[in-house]
N, CA, C and O atoms as a Tinker XYZ file with bonds, in Angstrom:
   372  protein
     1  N     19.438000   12.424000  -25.177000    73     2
     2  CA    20.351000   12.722000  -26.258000    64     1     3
     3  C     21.561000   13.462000  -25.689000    63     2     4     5
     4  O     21.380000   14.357000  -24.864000    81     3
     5  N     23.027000   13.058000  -26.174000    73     3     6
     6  CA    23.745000   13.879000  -25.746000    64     5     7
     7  C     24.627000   14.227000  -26.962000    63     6     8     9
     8  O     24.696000   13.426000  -27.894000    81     7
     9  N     25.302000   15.390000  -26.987000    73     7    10
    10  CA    26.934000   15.956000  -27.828000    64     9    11
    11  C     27.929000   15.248000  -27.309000    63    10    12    13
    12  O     28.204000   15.581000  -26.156000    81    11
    13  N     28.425000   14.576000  -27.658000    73    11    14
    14  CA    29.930000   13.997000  -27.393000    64    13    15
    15  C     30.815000   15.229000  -28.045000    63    14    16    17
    16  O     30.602000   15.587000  -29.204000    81    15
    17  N     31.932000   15.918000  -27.133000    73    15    18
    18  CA    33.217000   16.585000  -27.661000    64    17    19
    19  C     34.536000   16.105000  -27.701000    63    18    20    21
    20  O     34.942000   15.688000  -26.616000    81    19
    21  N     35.267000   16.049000  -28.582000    73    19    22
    22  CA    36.770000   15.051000  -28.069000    64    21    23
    23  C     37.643000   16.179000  -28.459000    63    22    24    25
    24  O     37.321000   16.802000  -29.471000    81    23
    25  N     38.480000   16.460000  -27.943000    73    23    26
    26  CA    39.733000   17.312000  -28.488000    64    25    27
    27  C     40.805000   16.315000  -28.133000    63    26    28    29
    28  O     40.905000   15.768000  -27.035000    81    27
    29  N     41.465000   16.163000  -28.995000    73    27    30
    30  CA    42.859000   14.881000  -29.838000    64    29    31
    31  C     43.639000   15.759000  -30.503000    63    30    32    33
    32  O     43.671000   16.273000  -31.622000    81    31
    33  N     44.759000   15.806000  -28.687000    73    31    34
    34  CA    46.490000   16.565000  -29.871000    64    33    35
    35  C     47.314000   15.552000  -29.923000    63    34    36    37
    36  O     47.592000   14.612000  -29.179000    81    35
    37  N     47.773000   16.067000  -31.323000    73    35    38
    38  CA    48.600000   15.142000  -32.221000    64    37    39
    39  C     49.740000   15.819000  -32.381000    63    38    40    41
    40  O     49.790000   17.049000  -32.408000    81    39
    41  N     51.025000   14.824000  -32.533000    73    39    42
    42  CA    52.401000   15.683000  -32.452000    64    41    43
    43  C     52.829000   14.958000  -33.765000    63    42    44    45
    44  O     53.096000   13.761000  -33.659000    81    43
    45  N     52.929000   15.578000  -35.053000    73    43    46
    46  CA    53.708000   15.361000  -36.338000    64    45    47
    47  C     54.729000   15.710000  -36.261000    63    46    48    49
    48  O     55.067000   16.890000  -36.359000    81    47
    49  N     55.866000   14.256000  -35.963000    73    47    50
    50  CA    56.927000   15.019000  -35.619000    64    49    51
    51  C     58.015000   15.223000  -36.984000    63    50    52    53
    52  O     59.142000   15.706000  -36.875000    81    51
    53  N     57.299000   14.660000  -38.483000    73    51    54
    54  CA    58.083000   14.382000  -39.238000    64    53    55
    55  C     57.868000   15.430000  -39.953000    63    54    56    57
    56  O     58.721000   15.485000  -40.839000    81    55
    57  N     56.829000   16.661000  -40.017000    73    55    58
    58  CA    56.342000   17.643000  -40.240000    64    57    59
    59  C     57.848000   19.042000  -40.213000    63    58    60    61
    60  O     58.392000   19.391000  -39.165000    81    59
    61  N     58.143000   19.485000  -41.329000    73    59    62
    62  CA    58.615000   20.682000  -41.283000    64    61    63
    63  C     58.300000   22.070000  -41.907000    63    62    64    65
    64  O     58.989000   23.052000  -42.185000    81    63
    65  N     56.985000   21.757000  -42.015000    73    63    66
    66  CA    56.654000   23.226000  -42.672000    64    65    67
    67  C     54.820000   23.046000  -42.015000    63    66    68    69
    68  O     54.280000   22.013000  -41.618000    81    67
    69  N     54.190000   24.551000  -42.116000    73    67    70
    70  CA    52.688000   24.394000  -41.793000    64    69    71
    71  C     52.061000   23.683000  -43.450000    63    70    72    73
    72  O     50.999000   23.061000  -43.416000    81    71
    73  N     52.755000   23.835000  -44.710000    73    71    74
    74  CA    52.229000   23.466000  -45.760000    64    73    75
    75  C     51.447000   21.567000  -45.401000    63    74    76    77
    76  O     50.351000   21.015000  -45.486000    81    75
    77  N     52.988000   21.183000  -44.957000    73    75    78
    78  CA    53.070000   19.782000  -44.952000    64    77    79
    79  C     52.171000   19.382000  -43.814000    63    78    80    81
    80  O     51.931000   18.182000  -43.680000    81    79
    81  N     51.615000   20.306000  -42.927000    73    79    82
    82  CA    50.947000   19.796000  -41.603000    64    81    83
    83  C     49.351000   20.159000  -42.254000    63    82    84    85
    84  O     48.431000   19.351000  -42.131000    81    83
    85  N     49.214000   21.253000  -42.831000    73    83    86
    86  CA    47.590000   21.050000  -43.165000    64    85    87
    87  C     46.969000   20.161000  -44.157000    63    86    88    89
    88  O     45.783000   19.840000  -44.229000    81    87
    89  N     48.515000   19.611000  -45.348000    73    87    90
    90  CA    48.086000   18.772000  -45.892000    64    89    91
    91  C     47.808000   17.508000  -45.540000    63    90    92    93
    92  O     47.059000   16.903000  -46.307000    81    91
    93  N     48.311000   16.787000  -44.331000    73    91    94
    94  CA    48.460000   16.234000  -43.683000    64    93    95
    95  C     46.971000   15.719000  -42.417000    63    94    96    97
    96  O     46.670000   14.537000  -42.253000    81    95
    97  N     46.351000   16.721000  -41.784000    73    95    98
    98  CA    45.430000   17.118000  -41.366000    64    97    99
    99  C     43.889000   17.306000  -42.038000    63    98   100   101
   100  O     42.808000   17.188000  -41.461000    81    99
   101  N     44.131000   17.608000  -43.314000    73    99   102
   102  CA    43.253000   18.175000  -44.079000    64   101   103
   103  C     42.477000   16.838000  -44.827000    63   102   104   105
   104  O     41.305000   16.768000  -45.197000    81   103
   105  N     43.593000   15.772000  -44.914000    73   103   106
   106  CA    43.152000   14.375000  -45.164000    64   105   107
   107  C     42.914000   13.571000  -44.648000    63   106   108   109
   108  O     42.280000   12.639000  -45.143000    81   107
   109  N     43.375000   13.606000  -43.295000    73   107   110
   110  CA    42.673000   13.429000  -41.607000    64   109   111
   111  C     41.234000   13.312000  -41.600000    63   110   112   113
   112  O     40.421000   12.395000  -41.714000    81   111
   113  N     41.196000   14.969000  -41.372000    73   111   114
   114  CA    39.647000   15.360000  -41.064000    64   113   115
   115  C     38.907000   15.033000  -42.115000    63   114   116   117
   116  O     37.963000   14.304000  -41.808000    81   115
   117  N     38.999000   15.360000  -43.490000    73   115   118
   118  CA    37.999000   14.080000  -44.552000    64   117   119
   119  C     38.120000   13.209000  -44.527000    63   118   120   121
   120  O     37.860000   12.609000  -45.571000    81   119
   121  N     38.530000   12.532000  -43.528000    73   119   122
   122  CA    38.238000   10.903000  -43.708000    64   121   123
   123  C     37.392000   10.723000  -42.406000    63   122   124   125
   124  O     36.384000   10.017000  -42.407000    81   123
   125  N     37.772000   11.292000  -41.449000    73   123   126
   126  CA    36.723000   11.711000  -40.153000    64   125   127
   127  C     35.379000   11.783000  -40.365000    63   126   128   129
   128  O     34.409000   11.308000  -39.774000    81   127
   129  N     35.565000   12.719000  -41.675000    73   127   130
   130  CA    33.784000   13.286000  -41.659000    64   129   131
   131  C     33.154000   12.128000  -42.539000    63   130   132   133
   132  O     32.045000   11.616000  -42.385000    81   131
   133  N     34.059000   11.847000  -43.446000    73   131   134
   134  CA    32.994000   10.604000  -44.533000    64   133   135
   135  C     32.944000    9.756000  -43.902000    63   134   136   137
   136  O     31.840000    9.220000  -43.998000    81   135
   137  N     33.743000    9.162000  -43.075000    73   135   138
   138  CA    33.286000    7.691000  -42.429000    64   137   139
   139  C     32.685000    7.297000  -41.508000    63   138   140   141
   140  O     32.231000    6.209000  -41.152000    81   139
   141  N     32.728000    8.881000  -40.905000    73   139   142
   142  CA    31.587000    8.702000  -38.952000    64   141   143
   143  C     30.865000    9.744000  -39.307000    63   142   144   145
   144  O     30.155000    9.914000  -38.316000    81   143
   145  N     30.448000   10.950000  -40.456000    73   143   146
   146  CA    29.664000   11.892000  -40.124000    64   145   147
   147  C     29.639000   12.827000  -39.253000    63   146   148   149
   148  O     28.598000   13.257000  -38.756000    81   147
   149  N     30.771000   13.227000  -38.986000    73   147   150
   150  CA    30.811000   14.001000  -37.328000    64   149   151
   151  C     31.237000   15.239000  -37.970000    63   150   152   153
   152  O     31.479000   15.287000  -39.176000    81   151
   153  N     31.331000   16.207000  -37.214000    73   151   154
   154  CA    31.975000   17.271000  -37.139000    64   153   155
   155  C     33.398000   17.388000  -37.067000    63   154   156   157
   156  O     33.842000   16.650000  -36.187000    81   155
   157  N     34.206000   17.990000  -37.619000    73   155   158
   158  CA    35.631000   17.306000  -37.329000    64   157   159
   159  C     36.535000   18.452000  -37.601000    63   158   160   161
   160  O     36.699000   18.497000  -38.820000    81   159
   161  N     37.104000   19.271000  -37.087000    73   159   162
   162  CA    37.919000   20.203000  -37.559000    64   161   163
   163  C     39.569000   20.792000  -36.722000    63   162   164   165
   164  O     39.856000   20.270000  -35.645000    81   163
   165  N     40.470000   21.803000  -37.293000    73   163   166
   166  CA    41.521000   21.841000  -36.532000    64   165   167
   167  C     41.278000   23.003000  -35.818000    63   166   168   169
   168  O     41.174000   24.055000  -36.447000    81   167
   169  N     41.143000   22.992000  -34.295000    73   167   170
   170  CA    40.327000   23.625000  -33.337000    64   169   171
   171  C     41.849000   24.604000  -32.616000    63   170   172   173
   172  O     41.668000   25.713000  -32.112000    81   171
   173  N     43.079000   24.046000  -32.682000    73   171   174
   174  CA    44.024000   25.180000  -31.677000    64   173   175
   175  C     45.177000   24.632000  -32.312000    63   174   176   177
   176  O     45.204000   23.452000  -32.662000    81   175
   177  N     46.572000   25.778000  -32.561000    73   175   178
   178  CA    47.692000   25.241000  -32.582000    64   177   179
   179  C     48.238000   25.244000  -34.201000    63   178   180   181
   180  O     49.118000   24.510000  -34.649000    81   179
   181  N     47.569000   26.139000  -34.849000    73   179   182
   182  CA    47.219000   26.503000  -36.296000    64   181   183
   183  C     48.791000   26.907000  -37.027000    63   182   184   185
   184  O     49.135000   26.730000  -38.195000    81   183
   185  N     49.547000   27.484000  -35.927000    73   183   186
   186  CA    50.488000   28.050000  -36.194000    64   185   187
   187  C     51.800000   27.251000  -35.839000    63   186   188   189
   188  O     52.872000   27.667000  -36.279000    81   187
   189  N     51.766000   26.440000  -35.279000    73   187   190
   190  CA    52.561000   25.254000  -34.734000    64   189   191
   191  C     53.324000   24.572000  -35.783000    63   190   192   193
   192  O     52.632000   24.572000  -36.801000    81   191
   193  N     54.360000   24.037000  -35.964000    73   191   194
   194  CA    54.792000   23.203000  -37.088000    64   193   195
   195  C     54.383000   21.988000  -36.480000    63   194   196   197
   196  O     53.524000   21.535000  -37.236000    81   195
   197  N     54.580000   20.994000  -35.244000    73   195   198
   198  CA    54.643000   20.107000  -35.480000    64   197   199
   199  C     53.458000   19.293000  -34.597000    63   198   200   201
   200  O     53.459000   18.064000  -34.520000    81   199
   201  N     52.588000   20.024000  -34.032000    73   199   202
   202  CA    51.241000   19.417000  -33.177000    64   201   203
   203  C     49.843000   20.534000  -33.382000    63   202   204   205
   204  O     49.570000   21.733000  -33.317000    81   203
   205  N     49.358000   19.500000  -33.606000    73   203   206
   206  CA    48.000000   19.919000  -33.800000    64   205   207
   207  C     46.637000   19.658000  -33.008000    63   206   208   209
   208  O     46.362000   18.566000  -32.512000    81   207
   209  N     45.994000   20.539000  -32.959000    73   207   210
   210  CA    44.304000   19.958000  -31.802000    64   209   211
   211  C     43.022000   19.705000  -32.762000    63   210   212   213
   212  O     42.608000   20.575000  -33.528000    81   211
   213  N     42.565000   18.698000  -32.665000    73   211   214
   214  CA    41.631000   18.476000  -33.285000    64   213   215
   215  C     40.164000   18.466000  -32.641000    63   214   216   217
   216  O     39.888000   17.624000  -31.786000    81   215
   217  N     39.123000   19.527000  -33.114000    73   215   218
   218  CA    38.018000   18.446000  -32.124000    64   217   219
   219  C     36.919000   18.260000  -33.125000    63   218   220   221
   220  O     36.607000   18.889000  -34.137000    81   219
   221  N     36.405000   17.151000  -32.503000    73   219   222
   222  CA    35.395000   16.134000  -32.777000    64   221   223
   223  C     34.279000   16.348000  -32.003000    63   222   224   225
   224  O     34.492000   16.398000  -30.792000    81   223
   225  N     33.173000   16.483000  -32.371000    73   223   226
   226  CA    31.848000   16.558000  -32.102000    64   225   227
   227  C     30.688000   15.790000  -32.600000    63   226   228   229
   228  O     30.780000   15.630000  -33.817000    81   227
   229  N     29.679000   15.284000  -32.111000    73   227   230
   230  CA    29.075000   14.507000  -32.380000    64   229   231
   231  C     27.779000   14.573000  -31.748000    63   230   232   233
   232  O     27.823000   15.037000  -30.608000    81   231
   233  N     26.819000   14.291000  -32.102000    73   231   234
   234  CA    25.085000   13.725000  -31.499000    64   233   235
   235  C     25.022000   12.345000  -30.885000    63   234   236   237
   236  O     25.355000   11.607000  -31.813000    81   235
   237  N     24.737000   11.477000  -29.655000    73   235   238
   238  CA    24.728000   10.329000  -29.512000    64   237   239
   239  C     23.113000   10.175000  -28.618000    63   238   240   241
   240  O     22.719000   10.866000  -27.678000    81   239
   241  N     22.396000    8.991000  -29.326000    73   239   242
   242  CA    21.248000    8.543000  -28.191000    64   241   243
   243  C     21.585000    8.845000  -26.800000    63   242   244   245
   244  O     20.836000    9.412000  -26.005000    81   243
   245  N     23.092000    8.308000  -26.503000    73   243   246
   246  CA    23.702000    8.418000  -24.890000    64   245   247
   247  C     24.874000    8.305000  -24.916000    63   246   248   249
   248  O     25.349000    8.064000  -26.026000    81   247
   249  N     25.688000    8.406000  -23.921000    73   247   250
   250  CA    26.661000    8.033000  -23.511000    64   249   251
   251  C     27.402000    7.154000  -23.933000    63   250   252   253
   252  O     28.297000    7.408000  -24.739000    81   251
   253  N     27.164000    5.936000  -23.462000    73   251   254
   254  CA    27.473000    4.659000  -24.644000    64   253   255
   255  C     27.802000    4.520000  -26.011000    63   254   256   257
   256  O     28.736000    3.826000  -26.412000    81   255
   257  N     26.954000    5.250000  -26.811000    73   255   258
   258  CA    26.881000    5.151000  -27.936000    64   257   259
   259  C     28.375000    6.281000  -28.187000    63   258   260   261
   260  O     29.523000    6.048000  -28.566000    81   259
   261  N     27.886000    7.148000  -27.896000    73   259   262
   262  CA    28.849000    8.420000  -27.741000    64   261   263
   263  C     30.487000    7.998000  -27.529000    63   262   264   265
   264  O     31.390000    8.368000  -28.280000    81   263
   265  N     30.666000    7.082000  -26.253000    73   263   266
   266  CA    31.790000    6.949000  -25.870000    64   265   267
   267  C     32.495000    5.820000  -26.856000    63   266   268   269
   268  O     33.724000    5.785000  -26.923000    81   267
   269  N     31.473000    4.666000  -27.813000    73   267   270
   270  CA    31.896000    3.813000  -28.832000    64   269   271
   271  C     32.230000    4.565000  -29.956000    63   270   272   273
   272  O     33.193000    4.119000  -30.578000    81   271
   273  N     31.574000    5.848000  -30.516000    73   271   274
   274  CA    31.930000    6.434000  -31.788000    64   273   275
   275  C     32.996000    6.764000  -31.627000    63   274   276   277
   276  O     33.825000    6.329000  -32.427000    81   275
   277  N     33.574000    7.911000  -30.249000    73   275   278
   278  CA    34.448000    8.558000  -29.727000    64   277   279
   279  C     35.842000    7.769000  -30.188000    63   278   280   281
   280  O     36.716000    8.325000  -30.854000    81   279
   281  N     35.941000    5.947000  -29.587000    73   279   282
   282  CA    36.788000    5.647000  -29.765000    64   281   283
   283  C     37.020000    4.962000  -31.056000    63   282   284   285
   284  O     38.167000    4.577000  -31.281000    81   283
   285  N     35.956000    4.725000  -32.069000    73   283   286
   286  CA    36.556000    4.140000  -33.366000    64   285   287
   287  C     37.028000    5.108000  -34.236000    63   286   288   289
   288  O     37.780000    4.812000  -35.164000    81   287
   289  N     36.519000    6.643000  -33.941000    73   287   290
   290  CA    37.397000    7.786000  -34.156000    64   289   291
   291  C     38.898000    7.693000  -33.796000    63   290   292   293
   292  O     39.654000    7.942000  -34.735000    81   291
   293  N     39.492000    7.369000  -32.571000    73   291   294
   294  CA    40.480000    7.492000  -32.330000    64   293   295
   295  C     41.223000    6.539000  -32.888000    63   294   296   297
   296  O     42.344000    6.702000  -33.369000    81   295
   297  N     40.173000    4.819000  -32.792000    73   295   298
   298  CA    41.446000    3.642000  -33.711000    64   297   299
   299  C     41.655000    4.231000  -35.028000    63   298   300   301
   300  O     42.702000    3.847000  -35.549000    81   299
   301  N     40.666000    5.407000  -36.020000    73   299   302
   302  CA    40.787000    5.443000  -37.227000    64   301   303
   303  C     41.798000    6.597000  -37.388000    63   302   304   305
   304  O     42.219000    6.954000  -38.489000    81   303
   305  N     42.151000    7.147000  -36.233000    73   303   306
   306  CA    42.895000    8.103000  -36.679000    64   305   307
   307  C     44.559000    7.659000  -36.617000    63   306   308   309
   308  O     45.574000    7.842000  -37.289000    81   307
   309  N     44.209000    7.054000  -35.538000    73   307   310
   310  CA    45.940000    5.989000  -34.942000    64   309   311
   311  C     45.992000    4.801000  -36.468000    63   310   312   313
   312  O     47.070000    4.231000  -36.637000    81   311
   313  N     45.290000    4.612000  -37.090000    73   311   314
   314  CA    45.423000    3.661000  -38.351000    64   313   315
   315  C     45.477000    4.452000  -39.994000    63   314   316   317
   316  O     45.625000    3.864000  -41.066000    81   315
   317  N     45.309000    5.930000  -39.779000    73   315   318
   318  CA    45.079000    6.444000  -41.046000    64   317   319
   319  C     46.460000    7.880000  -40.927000    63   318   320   321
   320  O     46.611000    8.802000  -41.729000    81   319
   321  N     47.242000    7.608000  -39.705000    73   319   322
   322  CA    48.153000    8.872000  -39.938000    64   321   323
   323  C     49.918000    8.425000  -39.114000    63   322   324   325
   324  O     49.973000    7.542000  -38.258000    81   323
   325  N     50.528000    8.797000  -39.332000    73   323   326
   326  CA    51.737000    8.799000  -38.783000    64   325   327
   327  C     52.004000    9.812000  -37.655000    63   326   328   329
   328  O     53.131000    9.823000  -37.161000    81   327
   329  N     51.055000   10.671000  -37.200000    73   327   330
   330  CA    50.997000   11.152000  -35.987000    64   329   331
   331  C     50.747000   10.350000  -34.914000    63   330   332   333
   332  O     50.093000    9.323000  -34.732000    81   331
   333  N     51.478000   11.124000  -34.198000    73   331   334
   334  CA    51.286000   10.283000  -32.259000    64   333   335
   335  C     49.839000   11.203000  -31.512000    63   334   336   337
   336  O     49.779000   12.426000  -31.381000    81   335
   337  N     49.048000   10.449000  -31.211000    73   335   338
   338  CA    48.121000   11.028000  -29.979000    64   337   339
   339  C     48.905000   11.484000  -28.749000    63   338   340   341
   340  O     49.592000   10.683000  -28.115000    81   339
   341  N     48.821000   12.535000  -28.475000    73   339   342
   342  CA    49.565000   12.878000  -27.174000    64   341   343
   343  C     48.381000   13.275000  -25.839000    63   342   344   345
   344  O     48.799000   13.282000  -24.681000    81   343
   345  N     47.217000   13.525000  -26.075000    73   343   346
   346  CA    45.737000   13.536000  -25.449000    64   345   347
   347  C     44.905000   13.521000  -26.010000    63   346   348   349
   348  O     44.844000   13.573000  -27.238000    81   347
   349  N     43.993000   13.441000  -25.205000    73   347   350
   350  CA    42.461000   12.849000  -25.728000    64   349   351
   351  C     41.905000   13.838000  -24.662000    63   350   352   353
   352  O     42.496000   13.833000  -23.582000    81   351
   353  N     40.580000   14.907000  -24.852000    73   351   354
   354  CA    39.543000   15.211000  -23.701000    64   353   355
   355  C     38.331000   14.650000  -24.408000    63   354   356   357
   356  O     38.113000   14.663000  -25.620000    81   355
   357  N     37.488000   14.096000  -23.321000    73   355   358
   358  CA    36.194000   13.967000  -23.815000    64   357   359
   359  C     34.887000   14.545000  -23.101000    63   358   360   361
   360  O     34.590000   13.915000  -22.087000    81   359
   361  N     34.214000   15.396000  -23.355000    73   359   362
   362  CA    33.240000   15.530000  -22.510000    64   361   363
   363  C     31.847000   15.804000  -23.087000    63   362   364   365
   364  O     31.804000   16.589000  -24.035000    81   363
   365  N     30.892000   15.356000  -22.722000    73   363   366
   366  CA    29.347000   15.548000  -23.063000    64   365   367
   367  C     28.838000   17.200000  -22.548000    63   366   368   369
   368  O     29.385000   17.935000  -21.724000    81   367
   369  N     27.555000   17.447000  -23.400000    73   367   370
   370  CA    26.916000   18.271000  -22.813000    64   369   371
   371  C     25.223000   18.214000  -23.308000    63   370   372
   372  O     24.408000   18.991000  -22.810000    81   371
């Protein structure tokens, strides 16, 4: 069994206030959690107007499995927001 961790910063660049970025984020991460079940929250950068860190956590049988959730997380986030991915970390433990 492993934890998959992903931390995914995102640069909102159309963002001018923190109002407009947590609302923004806040509909993100519920759609994260209802559709993959994961853990999903805004982990660094709270104070930032226009980029945000997200991380993602997860349970996987293995690796594999882990590294497939990891990325339909990422197509769903590149398909559900007008933010740019600017990194991705991923690591097990």
């Amino acid at each position: 069994m492993q934890i998959a961790v992903m931390e995914i910063t995102l640069h909102l660049g159309w963002v001018h206030s923190l109002k407009e970025k947590r609302s923004e984020l806040k509909s993100l991460l519920a759609g994260i959690r209802n559709k993959f079940n994961v853990s999903a929250a805004e982990s660094d950068m709270q104070d930032v107007h226009q980029m945000a860190a997200i991380t993602v956590a997860m349970v996987a049988s293995d690796r594999a499995a882990g590294d497939a959730m990891m990325e339909k997380v990422i197509c769903y986030m590149e398909q559900n927001t007008e933010a740019v991915i600017t990194d991705v970390i991923k690591e097990y433990r």
